[in-house]
Residue, then its C-alpha position, 0 to 999 in steps of 0.5 A: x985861525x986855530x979853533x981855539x983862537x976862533x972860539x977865544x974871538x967869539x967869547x970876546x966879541x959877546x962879551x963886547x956886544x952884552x957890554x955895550x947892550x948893557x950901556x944902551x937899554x933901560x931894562x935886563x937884557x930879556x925885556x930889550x929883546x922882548x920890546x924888539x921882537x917880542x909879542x906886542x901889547x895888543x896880543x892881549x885885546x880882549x883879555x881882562x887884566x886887573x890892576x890895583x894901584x891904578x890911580x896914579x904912577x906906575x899902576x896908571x901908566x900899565x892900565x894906559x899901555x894895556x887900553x892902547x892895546x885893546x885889554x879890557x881893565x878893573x882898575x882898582x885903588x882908594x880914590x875914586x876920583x883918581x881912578x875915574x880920571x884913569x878910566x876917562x884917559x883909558x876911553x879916550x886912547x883905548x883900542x875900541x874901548x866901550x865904557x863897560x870895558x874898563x870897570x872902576x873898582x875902589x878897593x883897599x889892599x889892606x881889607x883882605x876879608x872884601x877881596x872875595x867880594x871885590x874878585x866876585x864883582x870882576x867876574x860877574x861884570x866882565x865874566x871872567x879874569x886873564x891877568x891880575x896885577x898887583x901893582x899896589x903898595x908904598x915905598x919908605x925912607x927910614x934909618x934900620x935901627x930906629x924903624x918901630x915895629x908898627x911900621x914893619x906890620x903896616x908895610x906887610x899888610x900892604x906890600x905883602x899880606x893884601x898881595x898874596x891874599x887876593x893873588x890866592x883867591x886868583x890862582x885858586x880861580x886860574x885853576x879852576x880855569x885852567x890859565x892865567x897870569x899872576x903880576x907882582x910889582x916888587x922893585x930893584x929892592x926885592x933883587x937886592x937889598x938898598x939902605x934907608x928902606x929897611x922895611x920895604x926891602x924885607x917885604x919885597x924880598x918876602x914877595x920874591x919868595x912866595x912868588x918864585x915859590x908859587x912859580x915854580x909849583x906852577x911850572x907844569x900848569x898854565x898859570x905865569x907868574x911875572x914879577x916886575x922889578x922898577x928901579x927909581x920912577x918920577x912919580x908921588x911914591x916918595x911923599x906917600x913913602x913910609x918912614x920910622x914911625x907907624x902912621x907917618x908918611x914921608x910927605x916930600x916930593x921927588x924932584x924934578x931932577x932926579x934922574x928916574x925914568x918916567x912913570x910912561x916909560x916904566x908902564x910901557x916896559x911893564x905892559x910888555x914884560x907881561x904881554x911875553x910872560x917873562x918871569x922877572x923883569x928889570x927896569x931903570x935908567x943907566x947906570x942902574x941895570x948894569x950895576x945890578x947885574x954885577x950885584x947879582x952875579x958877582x957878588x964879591x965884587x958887589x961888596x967891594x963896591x958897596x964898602x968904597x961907595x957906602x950907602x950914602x951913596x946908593x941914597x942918591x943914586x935913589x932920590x939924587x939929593x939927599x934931604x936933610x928932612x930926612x932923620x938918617x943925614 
Protein backbone atom coordinates (compact mmCIF):
# COMPACT_ATOMS: atom_id res chain seq x y z
CA UNK A 1 0.00 0.00 0.00
CA UNK A 2 1.27 3.68 -1.28
CA UNK A 3 1.56 6.53 1.22
CA UNK A 4 -1.08 8.27 -0.04
CA UNK A 5 -3.61 5.34 0.04
CA UNK A 6 -2.46 4.48 3.66
CA UNK A 7 -3.05 8.26 4.52
CA UNK A 8 -6.60 7.89 2.60
CA UNK A 9 -7.33 4.37 5.05
CA UNK A 10 -6.55 6.24 7.88
CA UNK A 11 -8.81 9.50 7.35
CA UNK A 12 -11.59 6.95 6.70
CA UNK A 13 -11.58 4.93 9.59
CA UNK A 14 -11.44 8.13 11.83
CA UNK A 15 -14.15 9.36 10.30
CA UNK A 16 -15.83 5.67 10.84
CA UNK A 17 -14.68 5.53 14.42
CA UNK A 18 -15.90 9.70 15.41
CA UNK A 19 -19.19 8.71 13.63
CA UNK A 20 -20.06 5.99 15.28
CA UNK A 21 -18.89 7.77 18.76
CA UNK A 22 -21.23 10.16 17.76
CA UNK A 23 -23.90 7.51 17.81
CA UNK A 24 -23.11 6.12 21.11
CA UNK A 25 -22.40 8.74 23.82
CA UNK A 26 -24.86 11.45 25.58
CA UNK A 27 -22.27 14.38 25.30
CA UNK A 28 -19.32 16.15 22.95
CA UNK A 29 -16.77 13.90 22.06
CA UNK A 30 -14.52 16.03 24.88
CA UNK A 31 -16.51 15.02 27.85
CA UNK A 32 -16.90 11.21 26.86
CA UNK A 33 -13.27 11.13 27.10
CA UNK A 34 -13.15 12.90 30.31
CA UNK A 35 -15.59 10.54 31.77
CA UNK A 36 -13.38 7.59 30.66
CA UNK A 37 -9.99 8.68 31.45
CA UNK A 38 -10.29 12.05 32.88
CA UNK A 39 -9.89 13.41 36.34
CA UNK A 40 -12.61 11.90 38.61
CA UNK A 41 -14.88 14.11 41.07
CA UNK A 42 -13.30 13.25 43.94
CA UNK A 43 -10.21 15.09 42.76
CA UNK A 44 -12.23 18.14 44.40
CA UNK A 45 -12.43 16.83 48.05
CA UNK A 46 -12.04 19.37 50.19
CA UNK A 47 -12.74 22.47 47.76
CA UNK A 48 -15.68 24.48 48.30
CA UNK A 49 -18.08 24.95 45.29
CA UNK A 50 -20.95 26.92 45.44
CA UNK A 51 -24.07 26.35 43.55
CA UNK A 52 -27.28 28.60 42.91
CA UNK A 53 -30.25 26.76 41.67
CA UNK A 54 -29.67 24.08 44.02
CA UNK A 55 -32.87 23.26 45.11
CA UNK A 56 -34.13 21.11 42.50
CA UNK A 57 -33.19 19.67 39.00
CA UNK A 58 -29.96 19.85 37.29
CA UNK A 59 -28.50 22.47 40.37
CA UNK A 60 -29.41 19.43 42.90
CA UNK A 61 -27.97 16.63 40.95
CA UNK A 62 -24.39 18.66 40.39
CA UNK A 63 -24.37 19.36 44.36
CA UNK A 64 -25.34 15.51 44.52
CA UNK A 65 -22.33 14.33 42.44
CA UNK A 66 -20.06 17.01 43.94
CA UNK A 67 -21.10 15.32 47.93
CA UNK A 68 -20.03 11.78 46.66
CA UNK A 69 -16.93 13.44 45.69
CA UNK A 70 -15.90 14.79 48.80
CA UNK A 71 -16.53 18.78 47.88
CA UNK A 72 -17.90 20.93 50.48
CA UNK A 73 -20.93 22.95 49.02
CA UNK A 74 -23.11 26.54 49.59
CA UNK A 75 -26.07 25.33 48.13
CA UNK A 76 -28.04 28.50 47.05
CA UNK A 77 -31.85 29.20 45.52
CA UNK A 78 -35.16 30.67 47.30
CA UNK A 79 -36.88 27.76 48.99
CA UNK A 80 -35.41 27.07 51.98
CA UNK A 81 -37.36 24.05 52.51
CA UNK A 82 -35.97 22.51 49.27
CA UNK A 83 -32.45 23.40 49.82
CA UNK A 84 -32.37 21.81 53.40
CA UNK A 85 -34.02 18.66 51.51
CA UNK A 86 -30.84 18.96 49.50
CA UNK A 87 -28.47 19.21 52.25
CA UNK A 88 -29.91 16.22 53.95
CA UNK A 89 -29.56 14.12 50.66
CA UNK A 90 -25.90 15.65 50.35
CA UNK A 91 -25.14 14.41 54.20
CA UNK A 92 -26.52 11.15 53.76
CA UNK A 93 -24.31 10.30 50.42
CA UNK A 94 -21.50 12.69 50.95
CA UNK A 95 -17.65 11.37 51.09
CA UNK A 96 -17.14 12.44 55.29
CA UNK A 97 -19.42 15.20 55.05
CA UNK A 98 -20.07 17.10 58.57
CA UNK A 99 -23.07 19.33 58.54
CA UNK A 100 -21.07 22.36 58.55
CA UNK A 101 -19.52 21.25 55.17
CA UNK A 102 -22.59 21.84 53.07
CA UNK A 103 -23.97 25.51 53.96
CA UNK A 104 -27.56 26.39 52.99
CA UNK A 105 -27.92 29.71 51.68
CA UNK A 106 -31.19 31.08 50.63
CA UNK A 107 -30.58 33.74 47.85
CA UNK A 108 -32.35 35.27 45.23
CA UNK A 109 -30.29 36.04 41.73
CA UNK A 110 -32.12 38.61 40.84
CA UNK A 111 -31.21 40.85 44.10
CA UNK A 112 -27.73 41.88 42.69
CA UNK A 113 -27.16 44.47 45.59
CA UNK A 114 -27.21 41.18 48.57
CA UNK A 115 -24.66 39.21 46.40
CA UNK A 116 -21.77 40.74 48.32
CA UNK A 117 -23.31 40.17 51.44
CA UNK A 118 -24.23 36.61 50.15
CA UNK A 119 -20.42 35.87 48.90
CA UNK A 120 -19.32 37.67 52.46
CA UNK A 121 -21.11 34.81 54.39
CA UNK A 122 -19.31 31.93 52.22
CA UNK A 123 -16.06 32.96 52.81
CA UNK A 124 -16.56 33.74 56.65
CA UNK A 125 -17.97 30.22 57.22
CA UNK A 126 -16.02 28.13 54.77
CA UNK A 127 -12.78 30.48 54.69
CA UNK A 128 -12.44 30.58 51.24
CA UNK A 129 -14.32 29.85 47.64
CA UNK A 130 -12.80 27.30 44.77
CA UNK A 131 -15.81 26.91 42.37
CA UNK A 132 -18.82 29.10 41.86
CA UNK A 133 -21.42 27.82 39.80
CA UNK A 134 -24.03 29.33 38.39
CA UNK A 135 -26.54 27.10 37.79
CA UNK A 136 -29.77 29.28 38.48
CA UNK A 137 -32.35 30.49 35.85
CA UNK A 138 -35.43 29.67 33.70
CA UNK A 139 -36.45 28.28 30.69
CA UNK A 140 -39.31 29.79 28.09
CA UNK A 141 -42.05 28.73 25.51
CA UNK A 142 -43.17 31.78 23.60
CA UNK A 143 -43.85 32.62 19.68
CA UNK A 144 -40.91 35.59 19.05
CA UNK A 145 -43.37 38.28 17.85
CA UNK A 146 -45.56 38.41 20.45
CA UNK A 147 -43.23 38.19 23.46
CA UNK A 148 -43.71 41.88 25.38
CA UNK A 149 -40.63 43.64 26.37
CA UNK A 150 -41.13 43.01 30.18
CA UNK A 151 -40.37 39.38 29.45
CA UNK A 152 -37.16 39.97 27.51
CA UNK A 153 -36.08 42.27 30.94
CA UNK A 154 -36.98 39.72 33.51
CA UNK A 155 -35.31 36.66 31.73
CA UNK A 156 -31.89 39.20 31.62
CA UNK A 157 -32.04 39.98 35.16
CA UNK A 158 -32.18 35.98 35.89
CA UNK A 159 -30.30 34.18 33.20
CA UNK A 160 -27.73 36.97 32.68
CA UNK A 161 -27.31 40.29 34.85
CA UNK A 162 -27.53 38.01 38.50
CA UNK A 163 -25.04 36.00 36.74
CA UNK A 164 -22.59 38.07 35.60
CA UNK A 165 -22.73 40.34 38.93
CA UNK A 166 -21.82 37.70 41.35
CA UNK A 167 -19.39 35.94 39.02
CA UNK A 168 -17.69 39.39 39.03
CA UNK A 169 -17.59 39.88 42.87
CA UNK A 170 -16.04 35.96 42.32
CA UNK A 171 -13.25 36.71 39.87
CA UNK A 172 -12.22 39.98 41.55
CA UNK A 173 -11.87 37.43 44.70
CA UNK A 174 -10.19 34.27 42.36
CA UNK A 175 -7.49 37.06 41.65
CA UNK A 176 -6.93 38.25 44.79
CA UNK A 177 -6.51 34.43 45.45
CA UNK A 178 -4.50 33.70 42.51
CA UNK A 179 -7.24 30.85 41.28
CA UNK A 180 -10.44 29.54 40.82
CA UNK A 181 -13.09 28.37 38.42
CA UNK A 182 -16.05 30.26 37.34
CA UNK A 183 -19.31 27.46 35.88
CA UNK A 184 -22.06 28.88 33.92
CA UNK A 185 -25.20 26.54 33.03
CA UNK A 186 -26.23 27.90 29.54
CA UNK A 187 -27.89 25.43 27.25
CA UNK A 188 -27.76 23.78 23.60
CA UNK A 189 -29.84 27.18 23.24
CA UNK A 190 -26.66 29.41 23.75
CA UNK A 191 -24.73 27.10 21.10
CA UNK A 192 -27.28 27.68 18.59
CA UNK A 193 -30.50 29.19 18.45
CA UNK A 194 -33.79 26.96 19.03
CA UNK A 195 -37.87 28.66 18.15
CA UNK A 196 -40.43 29.48 20.84
CA UNK A 197 -37.79 30.23 23.18
CA UNK A 198 -36.86 33.60 21.79
CA UNK A 199 -35.81 35.45 24.85
CA UNK A 200 -34.15 32.55 26.67
CA UNK A 201 -32.01 31.95 23.37
CA UNK A 202 -30.64 36.13 23.47
CA UNK A 203 -29.71 35.42 27.10
CA UNK A 204 -27.91 32.24 26.70
CA UNK A 205 -26.11 33.66 23.59
CA UNK A 206 -25.43 36.96 25.77
CA UNK A 207 -23.89 34.46 28.63
CA UNK A 208 -21.51 32.91 25.67
CA UNK A 209 -20.22 36.21 24.97
CA UNK A 210 -19.35 37.73 28.19
CA UNK A 211 -18.05 34.14 29.47
CA UNK A 212 -15.95 33.48 26.43
CA UNK A 213 -14.81 36.92 26.69
CA UNK A 214 -13.66 36.79 30.34
CA UNK A 215 -11.79 33.34 29.04
CA UNK A 216 -10.08 34.55 27.11
CA UNK A 217 -8.70 37.43 29.21
CA UNK A 218 -8.03 35.06 31.53
CA UNK A 219 -6.14 32.68 29.59
CA UNK A 220 -2.79 33.77 31.10
CA UNK A 221 -4.21 33.23 34.76
CA UNK A 222 -5.28 30.51 36.66
CA UNK A 223 -9.02 31.07 36.73
CA UNK A 224 -11.26 28.76 34.31
CA UNK A 225 -14.14 29.40 33.02
CA UNK A 226 -16.57 26.07 32.28
CA UNK A 227 -19.81 26.65 30.34
CA UNK A 228 -22.07 23.63 30.63
CA UNK A 229 -24.39 23.27 27.78
CA UNK A 230 -27.54 20.55 28.55
CA UNK A 231 -29.98 19.86 26.10
CA UNK A 232 -33.70 18.53 26.96
CA UNK A 233 -33.48 17.50 31.05
CA UNK A 234 -36.54 15.61 32.92
CA UNK A 235 -36.95 18.11 35.44
CA UNK A 236 -39.70 21.15 36.65
CA UNK A 237 -37.88 23.78 34.35
CA UNK A 238 -41.00 23.74 31.68
CA UNK A 239 -43.93 24.64 34.19
CA UNK A 240 -41.52 27.37 35.69
CA UNK A 241 -40.57 28.40 31.89
CA UNK A 242 -41.40 31.88 30.97
CA UNK A 243 -43.90 32.67 28.37
CA UNK A 244 -44.99 36.16 26.20
CA UNK A 245 -46.14 37.80 29.13
CA UNK A 246 -44.25 39.38 32.04
CA UNK A 247 -45.24 37.60 35.27
CA UNK A 248 -46.58 34.59 33.77
CA UNK A 249 -45.15 30.98 33.85
CA UNK A 250 -45.90 28.47 31.53
CA UNK A 251 -47.40 26.00 34.38
CA UNK A 252 -47.06 22.57 32.50
CA UNK A 253 -45.13 19.72 33.19
CA UNK A 254 -42.67 17.95 31.13
CA UNK A 255 -43.88 14.71 30.40
CA UNK A 256 -42.89 11.48 31.12
CA UNK A 257 -42.32 10.44 27.75
CA UNK A 258 -40.44 12.91 26.85
CA UNK A 259 -37.11 11.69 25.52
CA UNK A 260 -34.80 13.90 27.83
CA UNK A 261 -31.99 12.80 29.94
CA UNK A 262 -32.28 12.30 33.41
CA UNK A 263 -31.66 15.29 35.71
CA UNK A 264 -28.75 12.57 37.35
CA UNK A 265 -27.18 11.90 34.65
CA UNK A 266 -26.98 15.52 33.51
CA UNK A 267 -25.63 16.30 37.17
CA UNK A 268 -22.92 13.62 36.87
CA UNK A 269 -21.66 14.90 33.35
CA UNK A 270 -21.74 18.50 34.69
CA UNK A 271 -19.85 17.52 37.99
CA UNK A 272 -17.38 16.05 35.47
CA UNK A 273 -17.28 18.69 32.84
CA UNK A 274 -16.13 20.89 35.91
CA UNK A 275 -13.55 18.34 37.70
CA UNK A 276 -11.47 18.44 33.96
CA UNK A 277 -12.06 22.34 33.63
CA UNK A 278 -13.33 21.93 30.02
CA UNK A 279 -14.45 25.03 28.51
CA UNK A 280 -17.78 24.24 26.93
CA UNK A 281 -19.49 21.20 27.71
CA UNK A 282 -22.56 19.47 25.84
CA UNK A 283 -25.04 17.38 26.95
CA UNK A 284 -28.35 15.38 25.62
CA UNK A 285 -29.67 12.17 24.44
CA UNK A 286 -29.24 10.84 20.73
CA UNK A 287 -29.89 12.09 18.08
CA UNK A 288 -29.28 15.63 19.79
CA UNK A 289 -25.17 16.07 19.78
CA UNK A 290 -24.59 14.65 16.63
CA UNK A 291 -27.34 17.07 14.89
CA UNK A 292 -25.26 19.91 16.70
CA UNK A 293 -22.26 19.28 15.63
CA UNK A 294 -23.33 19.76 12.09
CA UNK A 295 -25.24 22.67 13.49
CA UNK A 296 -22.02 24.10 14.43
CA UNK A 297 -19.57 23.03 11.90
CA UNK A 298 -21.71 22.83 8.76
CA UNK A 299 -23.82 25.40 8.63
CA UNK A 300 -24.96 25.33 5.36
CA UNK A 301 -26.21 22.14 5.79
CA UNK A 302 -27.70 23.34 9.00
CA UNK A 303 -30.01 25.47 6.78
CA UNK A 304 -30.92 22.70 4.63
CA UNK A 305 -32.06 20.93 7.71
CA UNK A 306 -33.84 23.45 9.28
CA UNK A 307 -36.04 24.78 6.08
CA UNK A 308 -37.11 20.70 5.13
CA UNK A 309 -37.62 20.05 9.30
CA UNK A 310 -39.19 23.44 10.13
CA UNK A 311 -39.55 24.57 13.64
CA UNK A 312 -42.23 22.48 14.66
CA UNK A 313 -40.13 20.07 14.34
CA UNK A 314 -37.25 21.18 16.69
CA UNK A 315 -40.28 21.96 19.23
CA UNK A 316 -40.65 18.43 19.51
CA UNK A 317 -37.68 17.41 19.48
CA UNK A 318 -37.66 19.57 22.85
CA UNK A 319 -40.90 18.84 24.67
CA UNK A 320 -42.04 15.45 22.35
CA UNK A 321 -45.50 16.58 21.92
CA UNK A 322 -46.44 19.80 21.02
CA UNK A 323 -49.22 21.38 23.57
CA UNK A 324 -52.10 22.98 22.34
CA UNK A 325 -51.70 25.00 25.88
CA UNK A 326 -49.23 26.75 24.18
CA UNK A 327 -50.33 29.94 22.07
CA UNK A 328 -47.63 29.21 18.86
CA UNK A 329 -49.78 25.66 17.50
Amino acid sequence: MNVCAWIVTMIVICIIVYIIALLLVDCDLSLAWATKVGKPIDTLCGKVVWITGASSGIGEHIALAFARGGAKLVLSARRLNELERVQSNCLRIGKNLTERDVLVMPMDVTAVDQMEFHFQQVLEHFGKLDILVNNAGRSQRAEWEDIELGVDREMFDLNVFGVVALSRIAVRYFQRKSEGHIVVTSSLAGVKAVPFSGSYTGAKHAIHGYFDALRIEKLASNIAVTLLCPGPVHSNFLAESFTDRAGEKFGQAVEATDRRMTAERCGYLCAVAIANKLEEAWMALFPIIPLYYIFVYYPNITSLFVHYLGARFFLKMRDTKVRKEMRTV
